[in-house]
DOFIBA-891106 format. One record per atom (N, C-alpha, C): x, y, z; atom name; residue number from 1. Coordinates in nm, 4 decimals. Layout:
<sites>
SITE       px       py       pz atom   n
SITE        X        Y        Z   CA NUM
...
</sites>
This chain:
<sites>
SITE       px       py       pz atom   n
SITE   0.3028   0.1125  -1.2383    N   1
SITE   0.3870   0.2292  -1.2241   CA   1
SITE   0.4528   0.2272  -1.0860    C   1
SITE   0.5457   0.2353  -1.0777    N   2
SITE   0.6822   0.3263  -0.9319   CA   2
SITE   0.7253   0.4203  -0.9610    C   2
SITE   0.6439   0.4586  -0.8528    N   3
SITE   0.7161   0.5939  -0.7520   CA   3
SITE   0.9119   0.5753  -0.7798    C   3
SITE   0.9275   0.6513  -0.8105    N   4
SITE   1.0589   0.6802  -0.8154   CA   4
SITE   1.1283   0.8187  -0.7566    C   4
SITE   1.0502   0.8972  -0.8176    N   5
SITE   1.0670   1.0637  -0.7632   CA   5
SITE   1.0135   1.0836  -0.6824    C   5
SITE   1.0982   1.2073  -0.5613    N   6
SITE   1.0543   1.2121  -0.4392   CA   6
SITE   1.1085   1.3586  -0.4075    C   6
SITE   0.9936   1.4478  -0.3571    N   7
SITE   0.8951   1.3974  -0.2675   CA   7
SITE   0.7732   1.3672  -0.3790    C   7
SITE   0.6929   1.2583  -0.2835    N   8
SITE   0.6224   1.2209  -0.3534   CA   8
SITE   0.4593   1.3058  -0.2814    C   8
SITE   0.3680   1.3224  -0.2873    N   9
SITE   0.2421   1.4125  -0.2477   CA   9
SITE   0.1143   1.3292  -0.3349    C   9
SITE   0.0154   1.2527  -0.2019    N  10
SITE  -0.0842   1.2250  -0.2885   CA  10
SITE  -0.2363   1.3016  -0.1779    C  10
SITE  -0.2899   1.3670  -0.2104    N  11
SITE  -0.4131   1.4332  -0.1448   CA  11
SITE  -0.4958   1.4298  -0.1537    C  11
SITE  -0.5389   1.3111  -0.2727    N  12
SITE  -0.6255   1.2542  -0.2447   CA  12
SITE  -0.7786   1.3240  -0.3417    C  12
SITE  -0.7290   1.4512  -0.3958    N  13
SITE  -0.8097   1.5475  -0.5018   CA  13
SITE  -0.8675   1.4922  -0.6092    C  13
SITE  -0.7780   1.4227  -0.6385    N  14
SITE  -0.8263   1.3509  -0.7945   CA  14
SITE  -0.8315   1.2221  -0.8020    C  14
SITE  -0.9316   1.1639  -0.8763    N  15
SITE  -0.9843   1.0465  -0.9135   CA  15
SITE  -0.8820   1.0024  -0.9266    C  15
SITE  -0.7674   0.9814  -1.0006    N  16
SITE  -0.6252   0.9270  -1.0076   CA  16
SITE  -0.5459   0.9050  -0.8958    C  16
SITE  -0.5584   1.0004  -0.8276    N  17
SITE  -0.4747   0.9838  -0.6520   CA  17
SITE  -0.5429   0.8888  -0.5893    C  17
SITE  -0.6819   0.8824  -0.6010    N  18
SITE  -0.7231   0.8078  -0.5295   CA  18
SITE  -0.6967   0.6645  -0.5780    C  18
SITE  -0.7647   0.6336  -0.7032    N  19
SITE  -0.6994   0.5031  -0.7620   CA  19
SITE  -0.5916   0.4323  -0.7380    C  19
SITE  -0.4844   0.5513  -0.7059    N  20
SITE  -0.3338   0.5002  -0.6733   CA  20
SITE  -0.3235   0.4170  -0.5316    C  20
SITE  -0.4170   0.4545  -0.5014    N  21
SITE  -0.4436   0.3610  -0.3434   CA  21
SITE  -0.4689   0.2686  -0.3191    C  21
SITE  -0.4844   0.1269  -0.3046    N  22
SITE  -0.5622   0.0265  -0.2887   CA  22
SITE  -0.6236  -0.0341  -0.1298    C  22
SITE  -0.7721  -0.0241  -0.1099    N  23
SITE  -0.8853  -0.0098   0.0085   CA  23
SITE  -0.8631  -0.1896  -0.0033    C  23
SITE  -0.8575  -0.2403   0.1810    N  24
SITE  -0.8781  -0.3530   0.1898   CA  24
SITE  -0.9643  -0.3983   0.3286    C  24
SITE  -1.0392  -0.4470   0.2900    N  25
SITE  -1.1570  -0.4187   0.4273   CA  25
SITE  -1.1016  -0.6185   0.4602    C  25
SITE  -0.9634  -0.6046   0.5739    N  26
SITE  -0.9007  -0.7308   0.5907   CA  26
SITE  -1.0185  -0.8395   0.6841    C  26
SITE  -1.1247  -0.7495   0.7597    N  27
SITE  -1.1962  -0.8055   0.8769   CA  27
SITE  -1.3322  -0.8468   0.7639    C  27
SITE  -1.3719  -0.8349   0.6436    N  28
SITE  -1.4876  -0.8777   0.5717   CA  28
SITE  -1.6263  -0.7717   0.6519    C  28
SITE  -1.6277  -0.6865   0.6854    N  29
SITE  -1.7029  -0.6545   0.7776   CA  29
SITE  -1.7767  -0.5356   0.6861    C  29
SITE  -1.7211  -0.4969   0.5914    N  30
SITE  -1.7647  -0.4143   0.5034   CA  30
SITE  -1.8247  -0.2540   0.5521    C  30
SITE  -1.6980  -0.2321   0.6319    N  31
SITE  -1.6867  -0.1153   0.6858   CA  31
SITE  -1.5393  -0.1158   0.7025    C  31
SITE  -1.4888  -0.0271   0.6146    N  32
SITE  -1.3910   0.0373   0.5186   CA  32
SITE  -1.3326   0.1821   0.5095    C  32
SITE  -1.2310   0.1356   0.4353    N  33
SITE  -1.1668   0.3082   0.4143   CA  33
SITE  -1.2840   0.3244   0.2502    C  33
SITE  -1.2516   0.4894   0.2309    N  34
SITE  -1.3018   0.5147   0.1408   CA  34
SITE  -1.2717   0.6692   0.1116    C  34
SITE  -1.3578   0.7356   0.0252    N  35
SITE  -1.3072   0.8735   0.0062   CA  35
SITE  -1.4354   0.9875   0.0296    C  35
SITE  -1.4018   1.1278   0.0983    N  36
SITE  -1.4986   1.2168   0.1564   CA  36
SITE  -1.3966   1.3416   0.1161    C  36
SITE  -1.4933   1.4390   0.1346    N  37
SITE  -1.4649   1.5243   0.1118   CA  37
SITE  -1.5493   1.6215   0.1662    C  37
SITE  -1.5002   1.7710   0.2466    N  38
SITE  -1.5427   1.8630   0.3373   CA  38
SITE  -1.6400   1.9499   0.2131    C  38
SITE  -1.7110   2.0070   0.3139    N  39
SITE  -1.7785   2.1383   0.2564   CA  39
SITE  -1.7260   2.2198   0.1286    C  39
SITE  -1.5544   2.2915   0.1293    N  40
SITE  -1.4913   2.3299   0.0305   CA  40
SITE  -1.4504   2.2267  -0.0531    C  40
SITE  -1.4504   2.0948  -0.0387    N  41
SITE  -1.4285   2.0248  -0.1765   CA  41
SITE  -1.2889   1.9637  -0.1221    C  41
SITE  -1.2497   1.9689  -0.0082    N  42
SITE  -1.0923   1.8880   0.0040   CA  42
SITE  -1.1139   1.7971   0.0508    C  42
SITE  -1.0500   1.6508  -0.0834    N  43
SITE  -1.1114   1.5482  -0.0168   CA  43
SITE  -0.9976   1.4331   0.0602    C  43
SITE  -1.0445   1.3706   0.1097    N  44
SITE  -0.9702   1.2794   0.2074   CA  44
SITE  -0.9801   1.1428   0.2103    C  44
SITE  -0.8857   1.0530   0.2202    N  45
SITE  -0.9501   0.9193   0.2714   CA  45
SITE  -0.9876   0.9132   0.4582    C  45
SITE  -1.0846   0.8028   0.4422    N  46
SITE  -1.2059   0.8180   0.5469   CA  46
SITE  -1.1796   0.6936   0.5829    C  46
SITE  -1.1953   0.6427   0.6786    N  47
SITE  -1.2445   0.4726   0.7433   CA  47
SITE  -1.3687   0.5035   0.8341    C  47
SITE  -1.4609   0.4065   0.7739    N  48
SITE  -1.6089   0.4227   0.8433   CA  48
SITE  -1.6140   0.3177   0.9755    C  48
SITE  -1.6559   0.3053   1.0430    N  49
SITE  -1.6487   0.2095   1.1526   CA  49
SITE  -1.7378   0.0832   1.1367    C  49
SITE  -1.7102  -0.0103   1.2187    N  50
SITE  -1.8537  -0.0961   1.2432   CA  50
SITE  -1.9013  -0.0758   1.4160    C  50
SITE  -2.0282  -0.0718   1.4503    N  51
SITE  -2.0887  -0.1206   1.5342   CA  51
SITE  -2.0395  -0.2560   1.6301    C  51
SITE  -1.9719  -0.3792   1.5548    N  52
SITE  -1.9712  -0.4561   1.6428   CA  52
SITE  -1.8045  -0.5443   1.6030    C  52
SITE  -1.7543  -0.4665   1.5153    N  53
SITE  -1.6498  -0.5362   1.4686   CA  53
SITE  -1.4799  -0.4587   1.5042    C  53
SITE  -1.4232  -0.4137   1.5527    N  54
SITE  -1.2730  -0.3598   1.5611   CA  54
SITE  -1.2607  -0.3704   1.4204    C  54
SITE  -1.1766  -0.2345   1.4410    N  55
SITE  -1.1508  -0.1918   1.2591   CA  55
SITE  -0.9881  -0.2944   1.2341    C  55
SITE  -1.0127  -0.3808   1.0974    N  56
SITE  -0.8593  -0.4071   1.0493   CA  56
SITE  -0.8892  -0.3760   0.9223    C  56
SITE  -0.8751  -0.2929   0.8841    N  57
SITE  -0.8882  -0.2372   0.7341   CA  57
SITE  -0.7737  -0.1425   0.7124    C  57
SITE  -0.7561  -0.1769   0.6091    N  58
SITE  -0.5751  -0.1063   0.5106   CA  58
SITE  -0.6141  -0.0045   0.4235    C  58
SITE  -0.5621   0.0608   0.4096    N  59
SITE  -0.5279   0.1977   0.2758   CA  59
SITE  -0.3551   0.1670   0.2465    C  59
SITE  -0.3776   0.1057   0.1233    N  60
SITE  -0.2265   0.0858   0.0645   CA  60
SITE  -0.1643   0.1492  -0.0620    C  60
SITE  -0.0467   0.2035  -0.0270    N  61
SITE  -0.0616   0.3526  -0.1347   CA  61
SITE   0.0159   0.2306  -0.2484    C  61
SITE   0.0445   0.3225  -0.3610    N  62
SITE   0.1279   0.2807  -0.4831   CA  62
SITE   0.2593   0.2172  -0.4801    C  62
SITE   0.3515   0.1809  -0.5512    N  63
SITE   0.4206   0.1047  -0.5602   CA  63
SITE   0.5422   0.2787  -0.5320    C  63
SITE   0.6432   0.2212  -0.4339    N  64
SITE   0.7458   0.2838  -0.4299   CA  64
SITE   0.9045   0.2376  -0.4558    C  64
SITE   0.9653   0.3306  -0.5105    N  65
SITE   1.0983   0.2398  -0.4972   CA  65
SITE   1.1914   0.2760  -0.3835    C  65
SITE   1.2555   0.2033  -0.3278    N  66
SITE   1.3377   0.2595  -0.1885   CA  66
SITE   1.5146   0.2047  -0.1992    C  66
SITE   1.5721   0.2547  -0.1892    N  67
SITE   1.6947   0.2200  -0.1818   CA  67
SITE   1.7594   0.1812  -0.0734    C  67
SITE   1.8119   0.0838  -0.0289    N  68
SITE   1.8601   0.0578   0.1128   CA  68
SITE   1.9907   0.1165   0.1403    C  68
SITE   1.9392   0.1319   0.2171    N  69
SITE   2.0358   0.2118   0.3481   CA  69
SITE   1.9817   0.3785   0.3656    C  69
SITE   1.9145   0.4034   0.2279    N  70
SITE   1.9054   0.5308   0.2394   CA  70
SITE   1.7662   0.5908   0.3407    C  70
SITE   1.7811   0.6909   0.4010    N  71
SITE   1.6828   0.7223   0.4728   CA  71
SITE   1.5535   0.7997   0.4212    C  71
SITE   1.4252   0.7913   0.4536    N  72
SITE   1.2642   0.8070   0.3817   CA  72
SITE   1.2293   0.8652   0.5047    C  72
SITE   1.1481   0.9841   0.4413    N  73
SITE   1.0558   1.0508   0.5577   CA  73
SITE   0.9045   0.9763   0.4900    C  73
SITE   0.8068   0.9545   0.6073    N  74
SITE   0.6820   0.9454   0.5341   CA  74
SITE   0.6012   1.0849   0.6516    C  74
SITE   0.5125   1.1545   0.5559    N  75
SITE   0.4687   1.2733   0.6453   CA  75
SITE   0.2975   1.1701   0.5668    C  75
SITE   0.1980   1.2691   0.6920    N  76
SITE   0.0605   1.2410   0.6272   CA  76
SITE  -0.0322   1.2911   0.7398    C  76
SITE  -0.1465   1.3787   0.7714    N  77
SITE  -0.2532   1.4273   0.8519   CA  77
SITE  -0.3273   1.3179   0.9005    C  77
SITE  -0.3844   1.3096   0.9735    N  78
SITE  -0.4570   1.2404   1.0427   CA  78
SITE  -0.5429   1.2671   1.1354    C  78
SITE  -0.6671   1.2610   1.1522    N  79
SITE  -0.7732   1.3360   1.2425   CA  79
SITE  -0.8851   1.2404   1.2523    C  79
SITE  -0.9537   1.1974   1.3703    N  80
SITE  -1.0563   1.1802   1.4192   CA  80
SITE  -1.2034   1.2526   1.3584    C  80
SITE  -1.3543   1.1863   1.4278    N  81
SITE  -1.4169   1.2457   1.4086   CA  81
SITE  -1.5141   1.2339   1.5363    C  81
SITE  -1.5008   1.2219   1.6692    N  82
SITE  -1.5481   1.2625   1.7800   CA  82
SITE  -1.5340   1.1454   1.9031    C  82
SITE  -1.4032   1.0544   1.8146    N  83
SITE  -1.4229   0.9667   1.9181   CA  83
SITE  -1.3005   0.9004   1.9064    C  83
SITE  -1.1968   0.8742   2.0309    N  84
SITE  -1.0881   0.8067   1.9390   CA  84
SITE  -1.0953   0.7237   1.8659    C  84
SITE  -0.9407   0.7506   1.7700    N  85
SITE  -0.9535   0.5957   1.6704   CA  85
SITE  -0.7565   0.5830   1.6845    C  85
SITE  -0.7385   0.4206   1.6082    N  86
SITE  -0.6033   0.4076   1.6083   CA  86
SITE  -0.5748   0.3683   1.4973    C  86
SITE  -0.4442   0.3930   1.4836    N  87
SITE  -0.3474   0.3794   1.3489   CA  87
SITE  -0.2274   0.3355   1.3400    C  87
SITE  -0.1946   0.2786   1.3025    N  88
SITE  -0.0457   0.2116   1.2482   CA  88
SITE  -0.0068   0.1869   1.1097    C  88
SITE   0.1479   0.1922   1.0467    N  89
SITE   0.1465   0.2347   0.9409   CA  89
SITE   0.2761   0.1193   0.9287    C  89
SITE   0.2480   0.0395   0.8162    N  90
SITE   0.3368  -0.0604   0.8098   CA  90
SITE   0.4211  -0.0648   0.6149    C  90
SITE   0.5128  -0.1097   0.6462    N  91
SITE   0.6332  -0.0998   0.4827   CA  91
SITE   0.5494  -0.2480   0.4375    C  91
SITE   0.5722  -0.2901   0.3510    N  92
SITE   0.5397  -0.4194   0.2642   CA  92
SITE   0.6117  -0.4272   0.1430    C  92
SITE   0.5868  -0.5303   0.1023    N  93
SITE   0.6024  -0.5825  -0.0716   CA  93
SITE   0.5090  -0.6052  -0.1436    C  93
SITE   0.4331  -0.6191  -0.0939    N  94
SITE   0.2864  -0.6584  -0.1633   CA  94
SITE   0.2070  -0.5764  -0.1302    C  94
SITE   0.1000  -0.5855  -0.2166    N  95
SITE  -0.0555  -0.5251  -0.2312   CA  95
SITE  -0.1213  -0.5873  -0.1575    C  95
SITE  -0.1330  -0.6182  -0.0088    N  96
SITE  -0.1644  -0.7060   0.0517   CA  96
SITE  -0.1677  -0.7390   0.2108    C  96
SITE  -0.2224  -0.7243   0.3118    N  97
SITE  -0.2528  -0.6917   0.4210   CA  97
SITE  -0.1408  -0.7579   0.4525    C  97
SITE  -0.1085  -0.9445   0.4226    N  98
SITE  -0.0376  -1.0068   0.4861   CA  98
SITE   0.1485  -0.9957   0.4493    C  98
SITE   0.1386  -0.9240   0.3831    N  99
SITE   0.2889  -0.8299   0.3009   CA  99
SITE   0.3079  -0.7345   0.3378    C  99
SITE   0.2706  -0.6659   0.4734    N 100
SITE   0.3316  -0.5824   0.5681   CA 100
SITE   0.3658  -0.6153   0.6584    C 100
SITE   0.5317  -0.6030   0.6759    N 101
SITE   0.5809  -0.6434   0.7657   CA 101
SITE   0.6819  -0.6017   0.8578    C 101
SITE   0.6967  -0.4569   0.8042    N 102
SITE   0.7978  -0.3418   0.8546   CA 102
SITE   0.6836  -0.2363   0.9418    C 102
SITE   0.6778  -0.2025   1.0876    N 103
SITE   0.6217  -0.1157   1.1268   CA 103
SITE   0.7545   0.0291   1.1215    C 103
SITE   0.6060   0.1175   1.0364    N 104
SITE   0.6814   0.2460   1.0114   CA 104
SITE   0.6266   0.3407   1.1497    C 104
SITE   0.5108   0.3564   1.1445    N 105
SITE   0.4177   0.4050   1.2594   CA 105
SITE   0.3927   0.3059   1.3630    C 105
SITE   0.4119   0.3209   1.4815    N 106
SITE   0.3409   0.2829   1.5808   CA 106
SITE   0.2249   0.2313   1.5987    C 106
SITE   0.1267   0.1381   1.6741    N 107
SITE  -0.0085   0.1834   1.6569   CA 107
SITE  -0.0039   0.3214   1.7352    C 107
SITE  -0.0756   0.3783   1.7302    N 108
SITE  -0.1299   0.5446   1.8034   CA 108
SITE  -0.2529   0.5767   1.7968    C 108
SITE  -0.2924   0.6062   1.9170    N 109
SITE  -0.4621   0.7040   1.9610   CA 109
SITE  -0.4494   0.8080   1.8688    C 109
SITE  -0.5141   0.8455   1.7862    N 110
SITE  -0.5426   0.9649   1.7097   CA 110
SITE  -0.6830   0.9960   1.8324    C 110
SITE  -0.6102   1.1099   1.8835    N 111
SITE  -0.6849   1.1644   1.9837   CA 111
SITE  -0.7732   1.3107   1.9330    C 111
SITE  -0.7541   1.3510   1.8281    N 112
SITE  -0.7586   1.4761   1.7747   CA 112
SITE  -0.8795   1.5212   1.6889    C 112
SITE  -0.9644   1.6065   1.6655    N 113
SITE  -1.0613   1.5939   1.5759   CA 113
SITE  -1.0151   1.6713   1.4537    C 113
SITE  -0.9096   1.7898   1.4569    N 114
SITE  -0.8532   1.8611   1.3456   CA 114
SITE  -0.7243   1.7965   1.2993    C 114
SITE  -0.7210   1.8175   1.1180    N 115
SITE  -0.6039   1.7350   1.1156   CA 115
SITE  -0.4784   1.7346   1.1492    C 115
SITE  -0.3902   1.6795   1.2080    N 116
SITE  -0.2641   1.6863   1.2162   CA 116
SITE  -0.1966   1.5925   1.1956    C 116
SITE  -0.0382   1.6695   1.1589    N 117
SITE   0.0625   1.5958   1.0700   CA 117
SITE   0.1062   1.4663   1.1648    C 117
SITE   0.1521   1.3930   1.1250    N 118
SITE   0.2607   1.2759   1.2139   CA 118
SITE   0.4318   1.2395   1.0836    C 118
SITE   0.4581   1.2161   1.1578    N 119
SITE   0.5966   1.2343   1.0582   CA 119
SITE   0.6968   1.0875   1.1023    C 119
SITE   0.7199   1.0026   1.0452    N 120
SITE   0.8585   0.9004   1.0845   CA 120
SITE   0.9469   0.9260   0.9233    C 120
SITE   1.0621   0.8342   1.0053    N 121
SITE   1.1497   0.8543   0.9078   CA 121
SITE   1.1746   0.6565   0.9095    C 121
SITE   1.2200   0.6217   0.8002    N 122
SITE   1.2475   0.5157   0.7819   CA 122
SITE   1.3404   0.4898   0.6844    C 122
SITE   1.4320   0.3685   0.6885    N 123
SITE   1.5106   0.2571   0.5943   CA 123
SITE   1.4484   0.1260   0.5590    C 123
SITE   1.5111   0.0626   0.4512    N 124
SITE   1.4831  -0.0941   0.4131   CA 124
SITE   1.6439  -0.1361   0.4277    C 124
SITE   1.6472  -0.2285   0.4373    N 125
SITE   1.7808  -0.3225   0.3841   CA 125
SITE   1.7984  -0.3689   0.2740    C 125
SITE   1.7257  -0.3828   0.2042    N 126
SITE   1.7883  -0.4350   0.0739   CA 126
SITE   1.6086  -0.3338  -0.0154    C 126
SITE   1.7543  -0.2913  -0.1607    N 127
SITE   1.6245  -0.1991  -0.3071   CA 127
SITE   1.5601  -0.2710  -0.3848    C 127
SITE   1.4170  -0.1808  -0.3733    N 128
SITE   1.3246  -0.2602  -0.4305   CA 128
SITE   1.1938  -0.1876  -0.4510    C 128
SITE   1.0749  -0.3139  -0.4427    N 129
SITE   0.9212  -0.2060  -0.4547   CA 129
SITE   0.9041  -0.2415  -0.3234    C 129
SITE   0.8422  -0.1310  -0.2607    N 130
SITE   0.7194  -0.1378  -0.1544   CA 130
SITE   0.6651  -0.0703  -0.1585    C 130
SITE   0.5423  -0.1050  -0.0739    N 131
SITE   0.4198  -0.0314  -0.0635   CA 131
SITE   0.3722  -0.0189   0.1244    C 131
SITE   0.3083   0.1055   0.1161    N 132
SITE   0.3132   0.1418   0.2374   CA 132
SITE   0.1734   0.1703   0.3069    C 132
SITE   0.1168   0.0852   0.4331    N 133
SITE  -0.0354   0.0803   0.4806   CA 133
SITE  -0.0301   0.1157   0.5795    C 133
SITE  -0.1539   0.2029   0.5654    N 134
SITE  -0.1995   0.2753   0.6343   CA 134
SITE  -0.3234   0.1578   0.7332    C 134
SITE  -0.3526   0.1701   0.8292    N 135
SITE  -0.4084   0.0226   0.8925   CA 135
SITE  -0.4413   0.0986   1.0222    C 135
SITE  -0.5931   0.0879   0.9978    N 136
SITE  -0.6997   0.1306   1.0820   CA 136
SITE  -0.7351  -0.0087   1.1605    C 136
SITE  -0.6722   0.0130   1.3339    N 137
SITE  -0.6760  -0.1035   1.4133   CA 137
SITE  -0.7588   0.0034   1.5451    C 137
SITE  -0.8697   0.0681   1.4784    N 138
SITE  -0.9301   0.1403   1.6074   CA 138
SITE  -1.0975   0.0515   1.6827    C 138
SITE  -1.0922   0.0271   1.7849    N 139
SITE  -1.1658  -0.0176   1.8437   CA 139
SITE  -1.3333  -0.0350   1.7904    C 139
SITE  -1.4192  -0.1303   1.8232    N 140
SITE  -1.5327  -0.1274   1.7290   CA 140
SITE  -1.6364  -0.0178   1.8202    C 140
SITE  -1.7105   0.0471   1.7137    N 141
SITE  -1.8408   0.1406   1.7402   CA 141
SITE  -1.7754   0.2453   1.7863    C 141
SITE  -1.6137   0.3458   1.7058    N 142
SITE  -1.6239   0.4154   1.7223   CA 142
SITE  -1.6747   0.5283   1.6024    C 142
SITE  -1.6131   0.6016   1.5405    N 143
SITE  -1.6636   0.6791   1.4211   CA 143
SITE  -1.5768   0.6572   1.2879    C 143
SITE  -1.5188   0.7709   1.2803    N 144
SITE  -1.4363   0.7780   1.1600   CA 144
SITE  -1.3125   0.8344   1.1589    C 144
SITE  -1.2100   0.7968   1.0808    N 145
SITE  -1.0918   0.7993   1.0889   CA 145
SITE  -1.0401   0.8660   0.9895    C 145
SITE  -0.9410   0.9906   0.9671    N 146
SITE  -0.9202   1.0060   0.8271   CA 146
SITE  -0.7634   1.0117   0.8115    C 146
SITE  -0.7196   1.0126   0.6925    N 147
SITE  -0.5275   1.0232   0.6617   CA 147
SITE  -0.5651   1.1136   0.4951    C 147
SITE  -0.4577   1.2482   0.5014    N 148
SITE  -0.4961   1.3103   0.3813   CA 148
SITE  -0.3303   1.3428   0.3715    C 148
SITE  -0.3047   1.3817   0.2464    N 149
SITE  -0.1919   1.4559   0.2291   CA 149
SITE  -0.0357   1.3767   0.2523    C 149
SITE  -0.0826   1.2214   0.1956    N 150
SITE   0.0748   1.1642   0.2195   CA 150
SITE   0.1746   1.1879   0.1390    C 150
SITE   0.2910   1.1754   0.1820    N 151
SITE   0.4240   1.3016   0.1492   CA 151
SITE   0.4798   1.1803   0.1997    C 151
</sites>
């Protein structure tokens, strides 16, 4: 399936949203993104840390279609859990760590423990599918990382 209609909203609530995602733990370290959820039941994707390894692990959403030239907002929360962590958010073609190759996000300190939004806007050059990762590059033995609510 592609994303075609927009805006598009995945939060991550339902077993299906989540599915739509594909988890890639790129470092073998088997400390990963995954899915949590608070006290009231709102759930989130999570990246757990390692102890001795720097995080390179992906959250790669669904297949989108993009038209070139035309301009894309990507919105999505992002929050810490007591310790910094970092993030960068890259365009691709593939389902596939090494098929990102457009930085949409920056890397960035998610300095924050409550969630907050981050927002870019982006183009492609030429229409097609991509897919868009989310890429937890935060330092080893810190905590946890989360991204909810991509738009």
């Amino acid at each position: 399936m592609i994303i075609m209609d927009y805006p598009y909203l995945n939060t991550f609530q339902t077993q299906d949203e989540q599915d739509a995602f594909t988890i890639i733990d790129a470092n073998g370290d088997n400390a990963t993104w995954d899915y949590a959820y608070t006290s009231d039941e709102n759930w989130f994707a999570r990246y757990t840390y390692s102890e001795v390894f720097e995080a390179d692990d992906w959250l790669i959403s669904p297949a989108f279609h993009f038209d070139a030239g035309k301009q894309y907002t990507l919105s999505f929360d992002t929050w810490n859990k007591g310790y910094d962590e970092r993030i960068e958010v890259k365009l691709g073609t593939e389902v596939a760590f090494e098929g990102m190759f457009m930085p949409i996000v920056k890397p960035t300190e998610v300095l924050w423990e409550e969630p907050q939004g981050m927002e870019a806007r982006f183009s492609v050059s030429e229409s097609g599918t991509y897919y868009i990762g989310f890429h937890s590059i935060s330092d080893a033995d810190r905590n946890k990382l989360f991204v909810d609510n991509v738009l």
